[in-house]
C-alpha positions in Angstrom: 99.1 108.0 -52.9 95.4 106.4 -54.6 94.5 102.8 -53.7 93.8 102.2 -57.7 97.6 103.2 -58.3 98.7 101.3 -55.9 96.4 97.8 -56.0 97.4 98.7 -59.9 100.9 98.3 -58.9 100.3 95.1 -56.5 99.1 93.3 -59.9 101.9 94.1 -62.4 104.0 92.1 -59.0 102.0 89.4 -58.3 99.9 88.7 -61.7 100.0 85.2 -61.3 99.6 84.6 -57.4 96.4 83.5 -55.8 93.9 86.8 -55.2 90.6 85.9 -54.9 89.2 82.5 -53.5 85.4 82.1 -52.9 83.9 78.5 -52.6 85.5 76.9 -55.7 86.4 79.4 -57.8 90.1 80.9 -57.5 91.5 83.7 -59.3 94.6 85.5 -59.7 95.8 88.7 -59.2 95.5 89.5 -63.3 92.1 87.6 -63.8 90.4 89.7 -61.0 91.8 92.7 -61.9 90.9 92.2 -65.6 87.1 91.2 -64.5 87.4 94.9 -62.5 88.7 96.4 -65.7 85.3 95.1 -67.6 83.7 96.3 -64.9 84.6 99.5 -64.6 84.2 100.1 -68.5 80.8 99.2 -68.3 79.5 101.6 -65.5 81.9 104.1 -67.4 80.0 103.5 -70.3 76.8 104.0 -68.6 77.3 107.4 -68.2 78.7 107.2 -65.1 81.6 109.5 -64.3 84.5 109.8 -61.4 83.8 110.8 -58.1 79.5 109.8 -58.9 78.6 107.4 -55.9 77.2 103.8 -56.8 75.3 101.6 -54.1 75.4 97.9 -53.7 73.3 95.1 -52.1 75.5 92.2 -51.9 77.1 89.2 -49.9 80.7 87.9 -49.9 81.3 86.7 -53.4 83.7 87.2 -56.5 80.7 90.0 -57.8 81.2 91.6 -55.0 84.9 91.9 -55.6 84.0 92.9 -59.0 82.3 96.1 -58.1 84.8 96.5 -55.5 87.7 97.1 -58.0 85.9 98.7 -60.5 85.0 101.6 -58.6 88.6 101.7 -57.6 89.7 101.7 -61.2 86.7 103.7 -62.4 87.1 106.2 -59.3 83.5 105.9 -58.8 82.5 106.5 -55.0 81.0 102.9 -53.1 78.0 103.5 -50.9 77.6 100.0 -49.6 74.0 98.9 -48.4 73.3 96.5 -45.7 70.9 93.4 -47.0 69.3 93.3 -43.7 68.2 96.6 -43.6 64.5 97.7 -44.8 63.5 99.6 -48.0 63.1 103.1 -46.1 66.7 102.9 -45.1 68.4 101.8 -48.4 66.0 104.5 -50.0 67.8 106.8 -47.3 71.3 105.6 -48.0 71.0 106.5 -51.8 69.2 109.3 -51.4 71.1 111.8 -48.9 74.6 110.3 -50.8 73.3 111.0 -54.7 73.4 107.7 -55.7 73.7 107.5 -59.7 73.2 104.0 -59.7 73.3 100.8 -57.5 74.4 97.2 -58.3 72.4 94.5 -56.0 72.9 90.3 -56.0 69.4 89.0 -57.5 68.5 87.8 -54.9 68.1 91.7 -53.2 66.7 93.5 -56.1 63.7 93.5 -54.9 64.2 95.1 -51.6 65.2 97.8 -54.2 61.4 97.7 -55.8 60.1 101.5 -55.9 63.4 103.2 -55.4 63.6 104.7 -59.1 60.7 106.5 -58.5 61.0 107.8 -55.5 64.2 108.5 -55.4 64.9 111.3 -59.0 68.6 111.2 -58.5 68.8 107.7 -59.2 68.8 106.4 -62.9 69.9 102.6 -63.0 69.6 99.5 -60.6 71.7 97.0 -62.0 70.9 93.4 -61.4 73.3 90.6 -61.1 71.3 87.1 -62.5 72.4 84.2 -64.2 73.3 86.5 -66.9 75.9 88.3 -65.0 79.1 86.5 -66.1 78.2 86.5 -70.1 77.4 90.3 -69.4 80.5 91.3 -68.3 82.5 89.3 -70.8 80.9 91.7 -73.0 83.1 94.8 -71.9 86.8 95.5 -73.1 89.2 95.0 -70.1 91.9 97.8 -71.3 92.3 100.3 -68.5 90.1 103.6 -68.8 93.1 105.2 -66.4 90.4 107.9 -65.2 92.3 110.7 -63.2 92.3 109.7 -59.1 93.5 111.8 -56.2 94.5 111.1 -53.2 91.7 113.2 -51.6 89.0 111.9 -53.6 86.4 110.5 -51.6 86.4 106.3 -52.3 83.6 104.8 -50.0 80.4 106.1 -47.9 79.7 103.8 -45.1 77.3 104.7 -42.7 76.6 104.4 -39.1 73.5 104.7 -37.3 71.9 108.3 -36.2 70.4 109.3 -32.7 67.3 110.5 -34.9 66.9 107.2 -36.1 68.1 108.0 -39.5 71.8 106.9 -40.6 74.5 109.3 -41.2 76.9 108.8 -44.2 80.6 108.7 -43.6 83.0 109.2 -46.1 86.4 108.2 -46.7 89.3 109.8 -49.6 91.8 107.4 -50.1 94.1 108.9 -48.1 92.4 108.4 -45.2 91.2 104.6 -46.4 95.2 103.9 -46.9 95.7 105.5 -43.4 93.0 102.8 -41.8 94.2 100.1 -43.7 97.9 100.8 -42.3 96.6 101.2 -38.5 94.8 98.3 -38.5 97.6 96.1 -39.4 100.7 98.5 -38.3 101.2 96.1 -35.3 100.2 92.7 -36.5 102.6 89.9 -37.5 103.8 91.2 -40.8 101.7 90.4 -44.2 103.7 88.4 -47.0 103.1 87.4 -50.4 101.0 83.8 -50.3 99.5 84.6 -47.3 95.4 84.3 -46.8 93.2 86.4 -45.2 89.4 85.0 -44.4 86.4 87.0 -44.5 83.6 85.9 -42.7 81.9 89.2 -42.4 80.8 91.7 -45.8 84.3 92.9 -47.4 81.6 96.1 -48.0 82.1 96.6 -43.9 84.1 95.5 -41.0 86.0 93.3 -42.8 86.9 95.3 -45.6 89.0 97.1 -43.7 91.6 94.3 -44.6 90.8 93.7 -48.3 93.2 96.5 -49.2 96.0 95.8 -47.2 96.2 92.0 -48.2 96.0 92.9 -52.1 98.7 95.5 -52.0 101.1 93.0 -49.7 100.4 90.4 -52.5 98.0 88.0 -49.9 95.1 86.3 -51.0 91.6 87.3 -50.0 89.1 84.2 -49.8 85.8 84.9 -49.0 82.8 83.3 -47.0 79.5 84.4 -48.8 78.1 84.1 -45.0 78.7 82.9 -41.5 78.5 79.5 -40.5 80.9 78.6 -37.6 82.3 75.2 -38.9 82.5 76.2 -42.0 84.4 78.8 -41.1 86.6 76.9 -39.1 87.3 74.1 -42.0 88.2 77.0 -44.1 91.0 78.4 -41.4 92.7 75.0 -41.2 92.0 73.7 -45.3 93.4 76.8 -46.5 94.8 77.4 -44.3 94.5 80.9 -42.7 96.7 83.9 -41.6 94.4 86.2 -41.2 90.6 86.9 -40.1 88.6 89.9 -38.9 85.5 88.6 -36.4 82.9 90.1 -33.9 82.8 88.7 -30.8 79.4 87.1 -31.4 80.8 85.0 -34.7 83.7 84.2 -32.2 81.6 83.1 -29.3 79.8 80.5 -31.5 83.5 79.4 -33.5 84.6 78.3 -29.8 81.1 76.3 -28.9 82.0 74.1 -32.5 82.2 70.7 -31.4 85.4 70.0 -34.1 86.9 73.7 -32.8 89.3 72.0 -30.5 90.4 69.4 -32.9 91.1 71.6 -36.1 95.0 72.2 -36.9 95.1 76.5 -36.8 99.0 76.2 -36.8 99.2 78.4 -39.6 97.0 81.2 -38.1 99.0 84.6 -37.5 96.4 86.8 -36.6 92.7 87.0 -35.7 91.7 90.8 -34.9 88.3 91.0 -33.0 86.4 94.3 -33.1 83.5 96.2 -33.1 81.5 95.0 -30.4 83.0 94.1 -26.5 84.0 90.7 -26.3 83.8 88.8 -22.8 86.6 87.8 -20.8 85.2 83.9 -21.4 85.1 84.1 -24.8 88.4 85.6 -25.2 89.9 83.1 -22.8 88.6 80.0 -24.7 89.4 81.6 -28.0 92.8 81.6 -26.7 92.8 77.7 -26.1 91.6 76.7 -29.0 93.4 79.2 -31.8 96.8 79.9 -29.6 98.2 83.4 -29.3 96.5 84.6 -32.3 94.3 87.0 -30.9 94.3 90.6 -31.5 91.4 93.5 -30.3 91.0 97.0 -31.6 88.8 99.7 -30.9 87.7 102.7 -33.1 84.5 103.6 -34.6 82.9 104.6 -38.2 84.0 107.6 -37.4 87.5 107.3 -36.4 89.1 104.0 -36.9 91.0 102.3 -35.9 92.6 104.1 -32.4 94.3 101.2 -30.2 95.4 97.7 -30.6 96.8 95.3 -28.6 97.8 91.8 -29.3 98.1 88.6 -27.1 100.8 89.4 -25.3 99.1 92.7 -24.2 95.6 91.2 -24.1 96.7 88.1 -21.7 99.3 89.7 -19.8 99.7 90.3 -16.4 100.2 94.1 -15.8 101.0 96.2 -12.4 98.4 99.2 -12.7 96.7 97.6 -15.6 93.6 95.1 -16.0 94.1 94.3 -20.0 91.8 91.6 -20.4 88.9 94.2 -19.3 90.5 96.8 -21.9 89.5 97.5 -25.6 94.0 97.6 -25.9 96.2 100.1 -26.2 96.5 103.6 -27.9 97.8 102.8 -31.8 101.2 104.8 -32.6 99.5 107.1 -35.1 96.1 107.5 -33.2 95.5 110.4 -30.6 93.2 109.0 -27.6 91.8 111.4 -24.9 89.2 111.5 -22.3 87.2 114.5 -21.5 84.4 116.2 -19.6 81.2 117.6 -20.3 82.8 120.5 -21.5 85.0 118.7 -23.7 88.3 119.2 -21.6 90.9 116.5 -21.5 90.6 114.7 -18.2 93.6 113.7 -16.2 94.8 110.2 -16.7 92.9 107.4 -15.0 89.8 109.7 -14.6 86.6 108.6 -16.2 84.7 110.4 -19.0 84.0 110.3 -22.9 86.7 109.5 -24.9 87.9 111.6 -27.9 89.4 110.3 -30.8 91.6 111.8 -33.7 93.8 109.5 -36.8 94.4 109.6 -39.9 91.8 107.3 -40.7 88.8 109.5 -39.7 86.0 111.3 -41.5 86.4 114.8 -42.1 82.4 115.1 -41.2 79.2 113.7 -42.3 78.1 113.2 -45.5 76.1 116.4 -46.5 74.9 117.0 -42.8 76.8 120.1 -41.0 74.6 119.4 -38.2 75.3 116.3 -37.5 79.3 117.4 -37.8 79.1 120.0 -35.0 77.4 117.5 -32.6 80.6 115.4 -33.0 83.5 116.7 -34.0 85.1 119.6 -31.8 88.3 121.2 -33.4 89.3 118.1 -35.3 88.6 115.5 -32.7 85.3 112.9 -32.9 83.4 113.2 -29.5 82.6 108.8 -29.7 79.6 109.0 -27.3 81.8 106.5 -25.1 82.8 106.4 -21.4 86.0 105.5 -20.8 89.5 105.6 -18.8 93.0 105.1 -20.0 95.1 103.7 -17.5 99.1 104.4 -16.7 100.0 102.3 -19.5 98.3 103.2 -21.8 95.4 100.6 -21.9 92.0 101.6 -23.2 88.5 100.9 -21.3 85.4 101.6 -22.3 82.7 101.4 -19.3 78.8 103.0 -20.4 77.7 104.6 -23.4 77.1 108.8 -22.6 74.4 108.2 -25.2 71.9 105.2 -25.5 73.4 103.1 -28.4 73.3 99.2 -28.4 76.1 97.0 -29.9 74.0 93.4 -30.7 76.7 91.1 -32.3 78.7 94.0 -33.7 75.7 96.3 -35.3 75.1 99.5 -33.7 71.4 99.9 -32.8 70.0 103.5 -31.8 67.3 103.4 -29.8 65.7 106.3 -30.8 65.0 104.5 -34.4 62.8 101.6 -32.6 60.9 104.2 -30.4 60.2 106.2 -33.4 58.6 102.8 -34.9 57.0 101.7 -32.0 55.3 105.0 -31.2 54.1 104.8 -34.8 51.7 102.4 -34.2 48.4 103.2 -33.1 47.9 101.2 -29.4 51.4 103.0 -27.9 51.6 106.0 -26.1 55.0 106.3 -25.1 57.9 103.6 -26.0 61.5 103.3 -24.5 64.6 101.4 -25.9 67.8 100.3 -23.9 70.3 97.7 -24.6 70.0 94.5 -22.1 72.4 91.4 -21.7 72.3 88.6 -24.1 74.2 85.6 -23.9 74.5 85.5 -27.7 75.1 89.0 -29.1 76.2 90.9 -26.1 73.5 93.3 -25.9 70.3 93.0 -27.3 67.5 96.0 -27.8 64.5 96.0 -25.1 61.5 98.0 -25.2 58.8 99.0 -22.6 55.9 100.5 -23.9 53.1 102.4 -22.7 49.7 101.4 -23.8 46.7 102.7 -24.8 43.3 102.5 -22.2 41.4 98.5 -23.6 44.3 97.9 -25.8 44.8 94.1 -26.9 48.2 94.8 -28.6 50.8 92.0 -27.8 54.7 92.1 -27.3 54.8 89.5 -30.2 53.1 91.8 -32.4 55.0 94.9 -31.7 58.4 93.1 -32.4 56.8 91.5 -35.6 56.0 95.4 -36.2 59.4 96.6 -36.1 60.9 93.9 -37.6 58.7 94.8 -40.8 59.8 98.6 -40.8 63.2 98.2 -39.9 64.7 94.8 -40.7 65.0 91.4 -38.4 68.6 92.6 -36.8 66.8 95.7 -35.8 64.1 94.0 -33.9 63.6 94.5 -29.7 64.3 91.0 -28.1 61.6 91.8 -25.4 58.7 94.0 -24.9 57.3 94.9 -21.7 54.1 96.4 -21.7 52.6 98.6 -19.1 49.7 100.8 -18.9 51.4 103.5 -16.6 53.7 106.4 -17.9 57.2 105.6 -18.0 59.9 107.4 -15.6 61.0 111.1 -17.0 63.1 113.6 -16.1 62.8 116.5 -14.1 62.1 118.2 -18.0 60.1 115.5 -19.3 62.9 113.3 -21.1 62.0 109.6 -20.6 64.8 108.4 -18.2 66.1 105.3 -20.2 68.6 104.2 -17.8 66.6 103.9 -15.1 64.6 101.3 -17.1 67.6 99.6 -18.0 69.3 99.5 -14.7 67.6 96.0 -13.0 68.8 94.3 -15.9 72.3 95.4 -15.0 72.3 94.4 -11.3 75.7 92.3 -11.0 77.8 93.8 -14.1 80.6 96.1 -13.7 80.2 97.7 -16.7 76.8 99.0 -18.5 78.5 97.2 -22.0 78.2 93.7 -22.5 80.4 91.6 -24.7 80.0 87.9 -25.8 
């Protein structure tokens, strides 16, 4: 099976149901599918052919859905961008993936500015401005009914890289289908009418549930960004079955002052992922939104690979501790923990866990290297610690490698030593994740400086902020004119660094 055939299918069902809702504008399953059609003839018409990949630099919006079914209809590949990140990484992005071409919202072309040349592959950037809507009009919406496969790649997203430089992972449709099925295989089931809110990029985390809500005949409505009331009026006005959010989004929905007065009677299901959540915000959550709540662990890489939902996550459990687990092992997902040399542990013992679904990359996008590092005979090596309990409950407890989760983005601290060691008063720089109240972990950074230096922490944050985009940024630096701790090889010995900060937490993760 394709995801064009099939969303194809969902229309010729539900043509005149309630698709697409963002702010006031509300379209059916035929209009947005005909705006895709026009769409899709129009990068077609460029020049562009199946399987080339496309970027985009967009928010939450009805453009956005735009592109999103007409590379599904064109069978064009998505390489979504992330607006907070800086030139050098989008240049990245397209670059390593081919791009052909990349559609960006106005208001991010210019984060684009110098791409064209330096990047040979590329030929367009296609701007969306005021004269977007008359523009598209322009195209025939008949169905160009390109040949698709079911291993065809359909989206590159990427994840962060231990070198600092973000790895592409790709997705057929196939395996896209296969995510979209294990994400939702155990929630309460999806009918026709039903609404699913997107509060986070449909281009990321959230996307994950565009597909399965169009082909079960729901309505996606989309928020073009977060705002915690607003969010909230939307659950109850709409009202709501369904929402993805990280922890960080959910922490500040429960501090609303109106949160506890809102009718969410209508809510089914609010799945909370990628980042750990913490047992306070998941207990008020609970208060306020009833059993609703559902948590999921997987990766980029491998996703989605447990699930568990309220009556799991609150339960009382001899031999278990669920509200301290990441849930339980999915029905289609395999979930192992192993040792250094990558054999499976017995159960209960600690070590990294192993992942293998349907829903996983088959390696990274053009980089063999890369692949080897992670994947051992069909399995993704997560860089996790972990135990699985007697029944079957998943818990993650450190990170074997140094990553930071800061309000569900992944952070790699090799990419802000790399920056900070660029500029001229640092001698040596190391990164570690810290708690934050906020986003769960936030990046830290203590630096070794240069003999009469004058270089301030404010200036150095200011400095990485500029090379690699705000979210990026270290919350702290500490400054120090004496060499930092190393190894009996000379590696700088991040988590000794880190470890005051930890003093009193079980766990070297934070949620929030």
């Amino acid at each position: 099976m394709d995801i064009r055939g099939l969303m194809r299918r969902a229309v010729n069902f539900n043509s005149e149901r309630e698709a697409i809702v963002h702010g006031e504008r509300r379209l059916t399953f035929a209009q947005s599918w005909q705006r895709g059609l026009r769409l899709a003839n129009a990068l077609l018409g460029m020049g562009l052919k199946p399987g080339d990949r496309v970027g985009s630099l967009e928010d939450n919006g009805i453009a956005a859905v735009d592109f999103f079914l007409a590379a599904t209809i064109a069978n064009l590949v998505r390489v979504p961008l992330y607006p907070r990140n800086s030139a050098e990484t989008h240049g990245h992005m397209l670059g390593h993936t081919v791009c052909r071409a990349v559609i960006a919202a106005s208001e991010y072309v210019s984060e684009l500015d110098g791409l064209l040349e330096a990047l040979p592959k590329l030929e367009k950037i296609i701007c969306r401005d005021d004269g977007y809507e008359n523009w598209l009009a322009g195209f025939p919406d008949d169905d160009p009914d390109v040949p698709v496969a079911p291993d065809d790649y359909f989206i590159v997203r990427h994840t962060g890289g231990t070198t600092g430089l973000p790895k592409g992972v790709a997705y057929t449709h196939r395996a896209w289908l296969a995510a979209g099925r294990d994400w939702t295989f155990l929630f309460p089931p999806i009918e026709p009418g039903d609404k699913c809110l997107h509060i986070a990029p449909i281009s990321h985390g959230s996307g994950y549930l565009f597909v399965p809500m169009w082909l079960s005949g729901a309505c996606n409505v989309l928020l073009d960004h977060f705002d915690a009331g607003a969010a909230l009026a939307c659950i109850e006005a709409e009202p709501i079955q369904y929402l993805f959010v990280v922890p960080a989004m959910l922490n500040l929905m429960n501090r609303d002052p109106k949160a506890r007065s809102r009718d969410f009677s209508k809510l089914k299901c609010m799945q909370v992922g990628a980042a750990p959540i913490a047992d306070d915000t998941a207990l008020t959550a609970r208060e306020i939104f009833g059993d609703t709540l559902w948590q999921g662990y997987g990766q980029t890489e491998a996703v989605p690979v447990t699930m568990m939902g309220p009556r799991q996550w609150f339960a009382e459990i001899e031999g278990s501790e669920p509200l301290r687990s990441c849930g339980l092992v999915l029905p289609f997902a395999d979930v192992e923990i192993w040792d250094e040399n990558n054999k499976p542990l017995a159960q209960g013992e600690e070590g990294e866990i192993a992942l293998r679904c349907d829903g996983q990359m088959a390696g990274f996008w053009d980089d063999p290297e890369a692949t080897a590092e992670r994947m051992v005979d069909g399995w993704v090596l997560t860089g996790d610690i972990g135990t699985i309990d007697r029944n079957g409950y998943l818990y993650l407890l450190d990170r074997a490698g140094d990553m930071i989760v800061s309000g569900g983005y992944n952070i790699y601290p090799a990419e802000l030593e790399n920056v900070l060691c660029d500029h001229g008063d640092i001698v040596e720089a190391a990164v570690f994740a810290v708690p934050d109240e906020r986003w769960g972990e936030s990046p830290m950074a203590v630096c070794m400086v240069s003999e009469n230096s004058a270089v301030t922490a404010e200036e150095l944050i200011a400095f990485c902020a500029e090379r690699l985009g705000s979210y990026k940024r270290p919350k702290a630096v500490l400054l120090t004119s004496e060499p930092l701790p190393k190894s009996a090889v000379g590696k700088i010995q991040r988590k000794v660094l880190r470890e005051p900060y930890w003093e009193g937490h079980e766990r070297r993760i934070s949620g929030n």
